[in-house]
C-alpha positions as CSV (number, residue, x, y, z in Angstrom):
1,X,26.9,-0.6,19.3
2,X,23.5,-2.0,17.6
3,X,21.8,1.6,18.9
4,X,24.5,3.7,17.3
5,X,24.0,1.8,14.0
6,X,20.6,1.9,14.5
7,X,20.6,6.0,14.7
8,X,22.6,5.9,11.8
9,X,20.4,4.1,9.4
10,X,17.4,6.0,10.9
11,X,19.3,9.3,9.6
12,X,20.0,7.9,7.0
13,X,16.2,6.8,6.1
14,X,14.8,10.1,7.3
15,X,17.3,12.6,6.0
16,X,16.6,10.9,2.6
17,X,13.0,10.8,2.7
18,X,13.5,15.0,3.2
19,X,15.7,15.2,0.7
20,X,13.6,13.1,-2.1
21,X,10.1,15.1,-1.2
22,X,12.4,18.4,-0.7
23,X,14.2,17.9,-4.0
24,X,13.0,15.1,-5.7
25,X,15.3,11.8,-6.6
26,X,16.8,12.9,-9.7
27,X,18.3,16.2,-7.8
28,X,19.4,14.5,-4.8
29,X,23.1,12.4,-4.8
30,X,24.1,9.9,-2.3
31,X,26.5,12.8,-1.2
32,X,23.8,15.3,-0.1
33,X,22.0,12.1,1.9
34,X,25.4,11.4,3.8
35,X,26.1,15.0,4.6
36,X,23.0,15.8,5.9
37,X,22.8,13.3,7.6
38,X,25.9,13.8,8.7
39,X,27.3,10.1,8.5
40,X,30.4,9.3,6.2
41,X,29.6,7.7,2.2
42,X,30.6,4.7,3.4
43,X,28.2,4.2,6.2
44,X,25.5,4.9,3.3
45,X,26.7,1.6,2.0
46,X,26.7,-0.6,4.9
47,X,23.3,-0.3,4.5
48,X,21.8,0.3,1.3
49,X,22.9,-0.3,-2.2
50,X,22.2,2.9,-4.1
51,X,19.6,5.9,-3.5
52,X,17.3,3.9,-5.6
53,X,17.2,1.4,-3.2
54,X,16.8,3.5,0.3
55,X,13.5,5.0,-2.0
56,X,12.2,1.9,-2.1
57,X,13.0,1.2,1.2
58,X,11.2,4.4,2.3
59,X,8.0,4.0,0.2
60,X,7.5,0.4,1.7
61,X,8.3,1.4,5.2
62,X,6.0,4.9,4.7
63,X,3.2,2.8,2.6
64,X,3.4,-0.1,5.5
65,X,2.9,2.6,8.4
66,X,0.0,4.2,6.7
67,X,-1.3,0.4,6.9
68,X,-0.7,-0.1,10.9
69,X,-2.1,2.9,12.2
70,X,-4.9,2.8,10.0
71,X,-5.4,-0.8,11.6
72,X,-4.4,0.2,15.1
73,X,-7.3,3.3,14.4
74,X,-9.7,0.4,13.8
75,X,-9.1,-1.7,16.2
76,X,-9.8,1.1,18.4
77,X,-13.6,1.1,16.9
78,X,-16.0,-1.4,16.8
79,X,-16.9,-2.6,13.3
80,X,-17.7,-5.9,13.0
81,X,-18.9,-6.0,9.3
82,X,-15.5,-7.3,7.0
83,X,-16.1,-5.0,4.0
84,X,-16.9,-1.8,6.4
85,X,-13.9,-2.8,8.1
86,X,-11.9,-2.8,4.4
87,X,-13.7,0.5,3.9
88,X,-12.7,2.0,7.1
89,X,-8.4,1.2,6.5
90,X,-9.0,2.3,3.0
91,X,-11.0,5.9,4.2
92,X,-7.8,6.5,7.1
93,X,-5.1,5.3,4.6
94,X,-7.0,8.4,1.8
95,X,-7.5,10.9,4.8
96,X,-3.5,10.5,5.7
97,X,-2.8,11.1,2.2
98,X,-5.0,13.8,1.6
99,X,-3.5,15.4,4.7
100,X,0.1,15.0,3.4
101,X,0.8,15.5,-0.3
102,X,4.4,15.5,-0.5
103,X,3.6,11.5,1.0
104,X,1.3,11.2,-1.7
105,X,4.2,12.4,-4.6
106,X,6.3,10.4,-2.4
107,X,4.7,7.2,-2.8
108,X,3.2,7.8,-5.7
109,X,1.2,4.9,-7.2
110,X,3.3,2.5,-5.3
111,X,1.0,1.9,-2.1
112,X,0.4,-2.0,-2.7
113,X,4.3,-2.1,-1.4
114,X,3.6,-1.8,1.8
115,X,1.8,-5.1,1.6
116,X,3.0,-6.8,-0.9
117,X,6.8,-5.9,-1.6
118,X,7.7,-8.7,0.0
119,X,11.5,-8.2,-1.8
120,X,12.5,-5.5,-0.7
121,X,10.6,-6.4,2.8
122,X,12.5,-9.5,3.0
123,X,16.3,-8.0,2.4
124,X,15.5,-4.7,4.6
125,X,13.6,-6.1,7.6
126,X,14.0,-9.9,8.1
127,X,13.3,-9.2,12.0
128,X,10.5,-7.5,11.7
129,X,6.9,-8.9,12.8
130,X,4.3,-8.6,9.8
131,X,1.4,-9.9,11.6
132,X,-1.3,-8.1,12.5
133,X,-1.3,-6.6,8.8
134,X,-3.7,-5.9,6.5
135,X,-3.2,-8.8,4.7
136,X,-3.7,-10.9,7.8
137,X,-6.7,-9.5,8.9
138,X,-8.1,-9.7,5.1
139,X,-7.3,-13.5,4.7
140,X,-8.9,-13.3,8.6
141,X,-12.4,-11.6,7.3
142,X,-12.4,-14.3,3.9
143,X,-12.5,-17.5,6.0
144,X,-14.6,-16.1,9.0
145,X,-17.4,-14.5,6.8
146,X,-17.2,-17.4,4.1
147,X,-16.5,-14.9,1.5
148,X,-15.8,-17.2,-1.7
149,X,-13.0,-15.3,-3.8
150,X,-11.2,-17.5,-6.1
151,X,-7.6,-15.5,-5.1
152,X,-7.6,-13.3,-1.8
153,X,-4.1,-12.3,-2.9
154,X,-5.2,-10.7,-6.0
155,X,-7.9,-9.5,-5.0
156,X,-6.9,-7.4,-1.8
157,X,-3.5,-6.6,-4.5
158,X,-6.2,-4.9,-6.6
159,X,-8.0,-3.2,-3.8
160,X,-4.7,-1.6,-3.0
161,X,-3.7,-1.0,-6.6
162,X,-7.1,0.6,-7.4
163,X,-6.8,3.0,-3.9
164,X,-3.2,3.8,-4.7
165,X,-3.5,5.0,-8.4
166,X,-6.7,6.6,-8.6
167,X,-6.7,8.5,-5.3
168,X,-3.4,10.1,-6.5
169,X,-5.0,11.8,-9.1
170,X,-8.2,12.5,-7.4
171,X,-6.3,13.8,-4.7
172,X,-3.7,16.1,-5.9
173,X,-5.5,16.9,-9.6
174,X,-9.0,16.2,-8.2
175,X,-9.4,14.1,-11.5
176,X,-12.0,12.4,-12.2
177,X,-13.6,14.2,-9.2
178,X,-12.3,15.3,-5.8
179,X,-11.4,12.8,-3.1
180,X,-14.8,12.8,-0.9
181,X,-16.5,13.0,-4.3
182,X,-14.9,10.1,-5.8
183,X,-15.0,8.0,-2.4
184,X,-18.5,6.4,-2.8
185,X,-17.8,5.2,-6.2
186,X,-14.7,3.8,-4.6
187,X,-15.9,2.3,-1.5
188,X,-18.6,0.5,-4.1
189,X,-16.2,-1.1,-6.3
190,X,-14.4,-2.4,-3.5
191,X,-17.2,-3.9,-1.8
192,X,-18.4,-5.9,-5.0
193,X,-14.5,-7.3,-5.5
194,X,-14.8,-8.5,-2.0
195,X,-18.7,-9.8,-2.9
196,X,-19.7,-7.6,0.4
């Protein structure tokens, strides 16, 4: 039973995420989601209030994934230093983007929720595991290198923020520069908020 519900809200999640960066939210109805997804309307509402809500489902879950793998990719290196390591998830989490534009639309300025949507986090995945995130490992890198920030919350909130909106338009309008142009600049300001 829990694996056929399961497909269903994965169909559900994925058919709308095609939809949205297919058609964009305003042209795509609760109807079109259910159909192709071939599930009936009322199985749409078991799990999710409205279509504004599975998007923001979507843009945490997509936002959150970039965050793992790009912490799974490091984990895989050796970098010892905390603010090459902040550099190093920041550089994978622009190269995924850079590599996937309809993403990029998709999330649009919103990356910060897959850290720190804690909402829509808390009424969508109450099983879920969040450690090991990029939060974790941030708060980690503070206290180990005695970095002295008055909040780590806002802070690394900012970091994110800052990535998020300006990488969208240096990525898709290459404004103020083009992405590996505008990356050093980046990668500078970030390493004076964390005082690295």
């Amino acid at each position: 039973m829990k694996k056929s519900r399961d497909d269903k809200e994965n169909r559900l999640l994925n058919t709308a995420f095609k939809l949205f960066t297919e058609k964009g939210l305003k042209d795509t109805s609760i109807q079109n989601i259910v159909d192709d997804a071939d599930v009936a309307k009322g199985t749409f509402y078991l799990y999710f209030k409205d279509k504004y809500e599975i998007r923001d489902i979507l843009i945490v879950k997509k936002s959150e994934k970039l965050f793992s793998d790009a912490l799974a990719s490091l984990r895989k290196n050796y970098i010892s230093n905390f603010s090459d390591q902040i550099i190093y998830i920041i550089n994978y989490v622009i190269d995924e983007l850079s590599k996937n534009p309809l993403l990029l639309k998709f999330i649009s300025k919103n990356l910060s929720w897959g850290v720190y949507n804690k909402t829509v986090l808390r009424l969508y995945e109450s099983n879920q595991n969040h450690e090991n995130s990029l939060y974790d490992l941030f708060i980690k890198g503070i206290k180990e290198n005695n970095v002295k920030l008055e909040n780590p919350d806002v802070t690394l909130f900012m970091i994110i923020e800052l990535v998020g909106s300006t990488c969208f338009n240096s990525i898709l309008y290459k404004d103020p520069l083009p992405i590996e142009e505008y990356k050093p600049y980046l990668y500078k300001t970030i390493r004076t908020l964390i005082g690295q």
